[in-house]
Legacy VTK file of the C-alpha trace (Angstrom):
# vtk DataFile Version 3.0
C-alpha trace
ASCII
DATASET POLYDATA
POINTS 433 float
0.000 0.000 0.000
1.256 3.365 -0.772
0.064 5.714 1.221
-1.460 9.401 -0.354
0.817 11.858 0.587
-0.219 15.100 -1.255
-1.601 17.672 -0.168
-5.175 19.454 -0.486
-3.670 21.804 -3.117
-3.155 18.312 -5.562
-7.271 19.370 -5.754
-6.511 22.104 -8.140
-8.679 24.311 -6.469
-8.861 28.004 -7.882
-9.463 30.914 -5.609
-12.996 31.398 -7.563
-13.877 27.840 -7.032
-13.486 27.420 -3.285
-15.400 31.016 -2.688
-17.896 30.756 -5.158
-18.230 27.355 -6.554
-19.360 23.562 -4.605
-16.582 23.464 -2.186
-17.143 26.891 -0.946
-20.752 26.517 -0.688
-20.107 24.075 1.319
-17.443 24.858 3.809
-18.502 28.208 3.955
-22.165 26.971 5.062
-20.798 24.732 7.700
-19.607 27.858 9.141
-23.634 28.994 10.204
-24.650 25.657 11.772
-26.020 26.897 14.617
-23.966 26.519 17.634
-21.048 25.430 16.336
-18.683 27.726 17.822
-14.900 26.071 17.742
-14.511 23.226 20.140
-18.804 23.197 20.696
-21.043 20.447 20.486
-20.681 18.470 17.131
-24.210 17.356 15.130
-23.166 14.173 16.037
-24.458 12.163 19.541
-21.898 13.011 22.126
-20.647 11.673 25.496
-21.763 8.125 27.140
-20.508 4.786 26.571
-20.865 4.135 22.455
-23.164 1.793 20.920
-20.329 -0.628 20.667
-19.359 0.472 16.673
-17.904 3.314 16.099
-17.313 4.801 12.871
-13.816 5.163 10.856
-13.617 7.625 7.933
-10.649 7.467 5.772
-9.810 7.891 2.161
-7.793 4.827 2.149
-10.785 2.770 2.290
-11.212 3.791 -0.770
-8.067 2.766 -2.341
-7.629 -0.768 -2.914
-4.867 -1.404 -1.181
-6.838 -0.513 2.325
-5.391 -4.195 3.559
-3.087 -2.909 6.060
-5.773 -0.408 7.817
-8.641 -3.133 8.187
-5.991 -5.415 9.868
-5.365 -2.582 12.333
-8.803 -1.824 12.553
-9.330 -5.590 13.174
-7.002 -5.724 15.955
-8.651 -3.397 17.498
-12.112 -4.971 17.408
-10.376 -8.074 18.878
-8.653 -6.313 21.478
-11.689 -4.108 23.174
-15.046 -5.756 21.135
-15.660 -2.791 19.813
-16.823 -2.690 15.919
-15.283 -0.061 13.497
-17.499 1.109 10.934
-15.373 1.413 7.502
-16.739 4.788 5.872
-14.522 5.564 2.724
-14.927 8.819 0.906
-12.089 9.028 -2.244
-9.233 11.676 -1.462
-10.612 14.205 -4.124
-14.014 14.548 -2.268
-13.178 13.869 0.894
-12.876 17.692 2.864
-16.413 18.394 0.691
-18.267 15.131 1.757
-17.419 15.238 5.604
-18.334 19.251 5.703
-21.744 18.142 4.166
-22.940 15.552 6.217
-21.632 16.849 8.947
-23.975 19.928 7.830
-26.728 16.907 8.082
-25.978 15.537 11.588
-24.809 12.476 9.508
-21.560 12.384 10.331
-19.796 10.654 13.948
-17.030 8.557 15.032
-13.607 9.597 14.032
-11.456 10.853 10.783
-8.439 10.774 9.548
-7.444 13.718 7.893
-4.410 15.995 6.244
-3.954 18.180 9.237
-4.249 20.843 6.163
-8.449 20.721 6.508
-7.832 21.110 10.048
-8.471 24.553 9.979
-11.726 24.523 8.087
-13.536 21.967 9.831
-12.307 23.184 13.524
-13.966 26.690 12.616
-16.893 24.447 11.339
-17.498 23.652 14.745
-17.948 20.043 13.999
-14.645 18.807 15.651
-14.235 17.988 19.369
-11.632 19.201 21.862
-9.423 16.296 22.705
-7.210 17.819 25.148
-7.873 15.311 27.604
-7.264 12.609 25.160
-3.776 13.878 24.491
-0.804 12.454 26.733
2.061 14.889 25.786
4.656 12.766 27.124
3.901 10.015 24.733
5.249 12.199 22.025
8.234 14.001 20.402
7.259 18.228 20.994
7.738 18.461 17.135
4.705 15.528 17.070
2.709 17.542 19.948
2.791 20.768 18.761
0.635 19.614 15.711
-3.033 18.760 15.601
-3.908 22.162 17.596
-5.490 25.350 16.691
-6.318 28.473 18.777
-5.003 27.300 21.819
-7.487 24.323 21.514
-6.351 19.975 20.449
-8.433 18.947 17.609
-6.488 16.192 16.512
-4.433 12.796 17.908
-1.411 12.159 16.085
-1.091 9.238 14.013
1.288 10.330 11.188
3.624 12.551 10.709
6.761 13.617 9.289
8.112 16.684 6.426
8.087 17.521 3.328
12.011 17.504 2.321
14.754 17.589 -0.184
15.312 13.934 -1.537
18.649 12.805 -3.296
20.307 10.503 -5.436
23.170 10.062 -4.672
24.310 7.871 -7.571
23.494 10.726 -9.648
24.740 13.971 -7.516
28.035 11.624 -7.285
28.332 11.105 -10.984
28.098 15.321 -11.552
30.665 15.397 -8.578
28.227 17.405 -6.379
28.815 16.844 -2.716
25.064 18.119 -1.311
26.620 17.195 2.516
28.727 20.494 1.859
25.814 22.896 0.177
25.169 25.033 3.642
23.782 28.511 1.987
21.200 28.987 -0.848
23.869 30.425 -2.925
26.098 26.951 -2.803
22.898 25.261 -3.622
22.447 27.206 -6.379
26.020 26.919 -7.542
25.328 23.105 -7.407
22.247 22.952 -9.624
24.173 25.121 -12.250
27.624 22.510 -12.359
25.055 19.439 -12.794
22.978 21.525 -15.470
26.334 22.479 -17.023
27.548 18.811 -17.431
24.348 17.774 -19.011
21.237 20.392 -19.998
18.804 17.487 -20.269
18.588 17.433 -16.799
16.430 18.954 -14.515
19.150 19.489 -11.662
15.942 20.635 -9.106
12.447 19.581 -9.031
10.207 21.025 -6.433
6.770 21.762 -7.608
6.252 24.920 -9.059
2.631 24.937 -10.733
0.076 26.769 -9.534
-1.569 23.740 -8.437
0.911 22.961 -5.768
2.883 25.706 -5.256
3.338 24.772 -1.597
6.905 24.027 -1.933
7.911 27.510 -2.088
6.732 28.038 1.354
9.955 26.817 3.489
12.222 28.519 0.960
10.623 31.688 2.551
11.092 30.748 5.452
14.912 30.224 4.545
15.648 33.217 3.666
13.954 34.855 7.139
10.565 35.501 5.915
7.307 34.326 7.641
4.117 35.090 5.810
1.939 35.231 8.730
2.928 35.753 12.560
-0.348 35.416 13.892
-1.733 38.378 13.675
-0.293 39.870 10.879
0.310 39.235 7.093
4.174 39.698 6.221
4.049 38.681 2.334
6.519 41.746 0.640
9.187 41.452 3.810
12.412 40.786 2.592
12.593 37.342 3.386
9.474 36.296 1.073
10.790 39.099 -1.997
14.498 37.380 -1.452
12.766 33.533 -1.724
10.625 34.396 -4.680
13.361 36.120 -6.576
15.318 33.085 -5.505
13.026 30.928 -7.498
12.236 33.054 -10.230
16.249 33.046 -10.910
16.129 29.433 -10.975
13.255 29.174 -12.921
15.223 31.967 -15.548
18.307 29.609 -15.469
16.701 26.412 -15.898
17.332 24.809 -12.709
14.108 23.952 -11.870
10.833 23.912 -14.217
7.550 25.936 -14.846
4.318 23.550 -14.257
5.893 21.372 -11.976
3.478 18.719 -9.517
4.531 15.769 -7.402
4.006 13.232 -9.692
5.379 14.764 -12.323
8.735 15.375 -10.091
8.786 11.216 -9.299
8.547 10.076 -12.354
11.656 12.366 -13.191
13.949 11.513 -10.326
12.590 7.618 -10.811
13.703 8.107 -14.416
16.504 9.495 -13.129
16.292 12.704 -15.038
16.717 15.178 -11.756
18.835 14.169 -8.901
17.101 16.587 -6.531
13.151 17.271 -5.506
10.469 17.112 -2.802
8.518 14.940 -0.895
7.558 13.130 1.986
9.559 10.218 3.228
6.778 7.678 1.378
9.137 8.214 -1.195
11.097 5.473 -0.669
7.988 3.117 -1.056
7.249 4.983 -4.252
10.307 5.390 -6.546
11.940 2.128 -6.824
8.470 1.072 -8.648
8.689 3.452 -10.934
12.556 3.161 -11.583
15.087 2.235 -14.582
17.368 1.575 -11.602
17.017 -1.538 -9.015
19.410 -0.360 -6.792
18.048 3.288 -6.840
16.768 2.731 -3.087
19.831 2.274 -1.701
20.949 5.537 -3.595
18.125 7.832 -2.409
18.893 9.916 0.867
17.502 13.105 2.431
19.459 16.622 1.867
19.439 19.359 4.276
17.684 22.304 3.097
20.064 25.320 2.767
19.693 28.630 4.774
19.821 32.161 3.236
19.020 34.389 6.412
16.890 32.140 8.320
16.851 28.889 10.001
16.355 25.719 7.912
13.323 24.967 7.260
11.035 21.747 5.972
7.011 22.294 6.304
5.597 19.497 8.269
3.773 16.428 6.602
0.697 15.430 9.018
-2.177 12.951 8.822
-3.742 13.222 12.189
-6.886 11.802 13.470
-10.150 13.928 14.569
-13.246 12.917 16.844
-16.957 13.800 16.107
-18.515 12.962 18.866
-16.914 12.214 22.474
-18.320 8.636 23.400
-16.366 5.942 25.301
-15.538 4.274 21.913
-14.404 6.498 20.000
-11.774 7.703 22.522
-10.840 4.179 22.851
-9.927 3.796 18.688
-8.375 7.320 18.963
-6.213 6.079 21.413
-5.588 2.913 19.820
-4.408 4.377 16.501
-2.548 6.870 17.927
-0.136 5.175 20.669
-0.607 1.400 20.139
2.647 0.208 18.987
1.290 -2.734 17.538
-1.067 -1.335 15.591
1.821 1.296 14.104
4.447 -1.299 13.119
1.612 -2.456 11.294
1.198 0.788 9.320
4.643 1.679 8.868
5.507 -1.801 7.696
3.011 -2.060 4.859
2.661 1.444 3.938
5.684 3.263 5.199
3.653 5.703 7.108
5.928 7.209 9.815
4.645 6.739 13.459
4.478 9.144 15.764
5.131 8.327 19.578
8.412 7.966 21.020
7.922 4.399 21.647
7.917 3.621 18.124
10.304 6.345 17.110
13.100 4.302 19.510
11.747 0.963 18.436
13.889 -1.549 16.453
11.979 -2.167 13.770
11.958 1.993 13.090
15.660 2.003 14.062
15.942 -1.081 11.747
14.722 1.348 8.410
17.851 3.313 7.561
16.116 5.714 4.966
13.167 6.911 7.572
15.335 7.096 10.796
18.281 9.194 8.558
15.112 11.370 7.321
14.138 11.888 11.139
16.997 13.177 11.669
17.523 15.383 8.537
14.176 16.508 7.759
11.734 15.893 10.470
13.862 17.259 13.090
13.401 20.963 11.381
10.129 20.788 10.721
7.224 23.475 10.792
4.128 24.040 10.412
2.523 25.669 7.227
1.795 29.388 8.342
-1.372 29.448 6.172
-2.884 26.026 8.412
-4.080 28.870 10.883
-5.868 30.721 8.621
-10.144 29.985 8.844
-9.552 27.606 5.488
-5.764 26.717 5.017
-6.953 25.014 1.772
-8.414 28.582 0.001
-5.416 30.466 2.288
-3.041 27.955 0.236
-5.124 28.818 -2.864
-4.898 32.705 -2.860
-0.946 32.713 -2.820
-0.740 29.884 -5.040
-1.866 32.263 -7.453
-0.430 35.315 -6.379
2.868 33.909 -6.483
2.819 32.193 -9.781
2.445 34.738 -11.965
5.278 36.206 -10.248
7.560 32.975 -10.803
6.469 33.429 -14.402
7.583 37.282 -14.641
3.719 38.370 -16.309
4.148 40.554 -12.508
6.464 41.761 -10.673
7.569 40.252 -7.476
6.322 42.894 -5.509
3.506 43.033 -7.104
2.837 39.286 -6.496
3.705 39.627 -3.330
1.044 42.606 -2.423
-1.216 40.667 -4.425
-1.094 37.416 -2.007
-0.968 39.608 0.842
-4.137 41.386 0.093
-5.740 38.361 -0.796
-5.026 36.581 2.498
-5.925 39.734 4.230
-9.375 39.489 2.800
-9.709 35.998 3.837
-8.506 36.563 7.428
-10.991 39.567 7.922
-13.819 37.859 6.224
LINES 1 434
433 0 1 2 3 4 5 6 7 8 9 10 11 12 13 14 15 16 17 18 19 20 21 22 23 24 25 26 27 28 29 30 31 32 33 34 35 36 37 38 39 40 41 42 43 44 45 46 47 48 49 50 51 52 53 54 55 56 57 58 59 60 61 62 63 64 65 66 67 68 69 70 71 72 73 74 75 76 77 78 79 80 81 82 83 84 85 86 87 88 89 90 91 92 93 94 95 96 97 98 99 100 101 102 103 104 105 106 107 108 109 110 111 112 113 114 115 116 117 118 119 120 121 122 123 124 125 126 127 128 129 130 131 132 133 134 135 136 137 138 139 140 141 142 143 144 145 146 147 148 149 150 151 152 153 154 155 156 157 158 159 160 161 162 163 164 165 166 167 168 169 170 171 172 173 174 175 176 177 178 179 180 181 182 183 184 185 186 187 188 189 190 191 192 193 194 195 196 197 198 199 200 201 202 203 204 205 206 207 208 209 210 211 212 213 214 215 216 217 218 219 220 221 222 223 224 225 226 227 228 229 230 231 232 233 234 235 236 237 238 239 240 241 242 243 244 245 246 247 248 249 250 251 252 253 254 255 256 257 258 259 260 261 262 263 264 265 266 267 268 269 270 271 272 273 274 275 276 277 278 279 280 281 282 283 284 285 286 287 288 289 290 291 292 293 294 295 296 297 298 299 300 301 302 303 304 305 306 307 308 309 310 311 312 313 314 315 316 317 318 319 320 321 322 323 324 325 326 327 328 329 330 331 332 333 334 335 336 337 338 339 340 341 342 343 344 345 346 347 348 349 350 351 352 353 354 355 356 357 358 359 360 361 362 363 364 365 366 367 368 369 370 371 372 373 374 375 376 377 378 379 380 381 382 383 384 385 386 387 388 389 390 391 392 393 394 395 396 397 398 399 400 401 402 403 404 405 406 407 408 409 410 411 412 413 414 415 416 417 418 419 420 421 422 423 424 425 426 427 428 429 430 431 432
């Protein structure tokens, strides 16, 4: 099983779709249900003992290869006697569906999510407060400070890690790039020109760059000192986010990275081996050997610290936490289950790759025993942060409105401070409704 990885912005969503169109409609109507005030009561029955089944909503149930999952969820059944109700709703619908039955009462149990539509269904109101669920000192403080939003826990961990810089280092080897001694944005930049200049088929760098996904700009403004939102304020057109996007736009100029650019587009090129450098999560390394001219390209792939440029390092976290709908006996207990049962997340990691998230399993051997995931821990998760835009009302139409502010900028039909100002205002209009 290969777990889905991508984002919300994979949706394609356009600003004018998610305000105006189905989606918006929708998530934007969840916002009136009466009473439903952030961390209120849910349409869904709430408190007591369960009716002994409780209901699981994922979109891998909807995937064929949901194996792995139903054997967890099995376990579980065996262990307490409580029944899990399978309720699969396919990625590309998924944020929409919940938001409308949730509109209809219809919707209880528990959800696994991309911490992403956090955001828009916590202002919903249809989300419970789990703080007393939560045992902090079951987790790493990168894992705990996710899942949380205006000072109130609407999530449980269950997966997490970043989004990073993967390499080949057959490849980077062969160009006589050493990426272990690339420290500044201006080294890495020197690198992606001596591979280009050695072979111009290549595409020495490929995050994604359409306006689809355009996410992976986001920790390259951080880089370079920017923020993009401190809480309270809107910093787009600072001179850490006009220093990142002129960044890219001179690689874009140079060909050092491509126009149009999505995650599976970037795979298929570093599993072709046509770019020894892009982004991801660390599924990766369940991903690209499948897709590979090279058998032995596992064993060649490793992650690549990020380079500063006036700011700290920076990777944006990768989470897939789990929320509650109502607060009965069983559903805390399959919250809890998923989340901290060790068990049940060898399980996970084992057939999917999907990295655990409690210390426990983080020091385990069979974790330990996974050189690619515990080398990305230390690489990539350890810097991790969270998105700015997840704290906006909707991350997803937050993500949306710079998306395409930004890439007309990339593209040069703007200027960058006028993309900038552009996503600025547009977020500011979001955030003041």
């Amino acid at each position: 099983m290969k777990t889905h990885v991508a984002s919300i912005s994979e949706l394609a969503l356009s600003r004018r779709a998610f305000l105006g169109g189905t989606l918006g409609a929708t998530a934007l109507g969840a916002l009136t249900l009466a009473g439903c005030a952030p961390g209120g009561s849910s349409p869904a029955a709430t408190g007591g003992a369960g009716t002994g089944t409780v209901d699981f909503t994922s979109f891998v149930f909807a995937q064929d290869s949901a194996g792995p999952l139903r054997d967890t969820v099995s376990a579980f059944t065996k262990d307490t006697g409580v029944k899990v109700a399978e309720v699969a709703i396919p990625y590309q619908q998924y944020l929409d569906q919940i938001v409308l039955k949730a509109r209809g009462g219809n919707v209880s149990g528990i959800a696994h999510i991309d911490e992403e539509w956090l955001s828009t269904l916590a202002t919903a109101g249809v989300l419970k407060d789990l703080s007393s669920q939560f045992q902090a000192d079951l987790y790493p403080d990168r894992v705990a400070l996710s899942g949380v939003l205006d000072k109130t826990r609407y999530a449980l961990p269950w997966t997490q890690s970043a989004i990073g810089v993967v390499g080949n280092s057959g490849l980077l080897d062969g160009f006589g790039v050493d990426m272990s001694a690339v420290r500044t944005t201006d080294q890495f930049a020197d690198a992606l020109r001596k591979i280009k200049s050695q072979d111009s088929s290549i595409v020495p760098y490929a995050p994604c760059t359409s306006v689809q996904q355009l996410k992976d700009i986001i920790p390259w403004i951080l880089v370079f000192g920017g923020t993009i939102y401190d809480g309270s304020e809107v910093t787009l057109g600072d001179r850490g986010s006009v220093e990142a996007v002129e960044y890219w736009k001179m690689l874009l100029d140079e060909g050092l990275i491509q126009p149009g650019m999505i995650r599976e587009d970037a795979r298929k090129l570093f599993a072709q081996q046509r770019t020894p450098l892009y982004d991801d999560a660390p599924q990766t390394i369940g991903i690209i050997p499948g897709q590979s001219n090279d058998p032995d390209i596992a064993s060649k792939m490793h992650p690549v610290a990020r380079p500063t440029g006036g700011g700290d390092t920076a990777n944006l976290l990768w989470s897939q936490p789990l929320v509650a709908f109502d607060d009965t006996t069983d559903t805390g207990e399959l919250l809890t289950y998923l989340s901290t049962d060790e068990s049940s997340l060898q399980t996970m990691f084992e057939a999917t790759g999907q990295p655990p998230t409690t210390k426990e399993a983080l020091d385990s051997d069979w974790f330990a025993a996974n050189a690619f995931n515990s080398e990305w821990n230390g690489t990539v998760a350890s810097g991790a942060v969270t998105n700015p835009l997840w704290t906006f009302p909707s991350a997803s139409a937050a993500q949306t409105v710079f998306n395409e502010a930004i890439e007309p900028a990339l593209a040069g039909t703007v200027s960058v401070k006028d993309g900038l100002a552009q996503a600025k205002a547009g977020l500011e209009e979001l955030l003041n409704g």
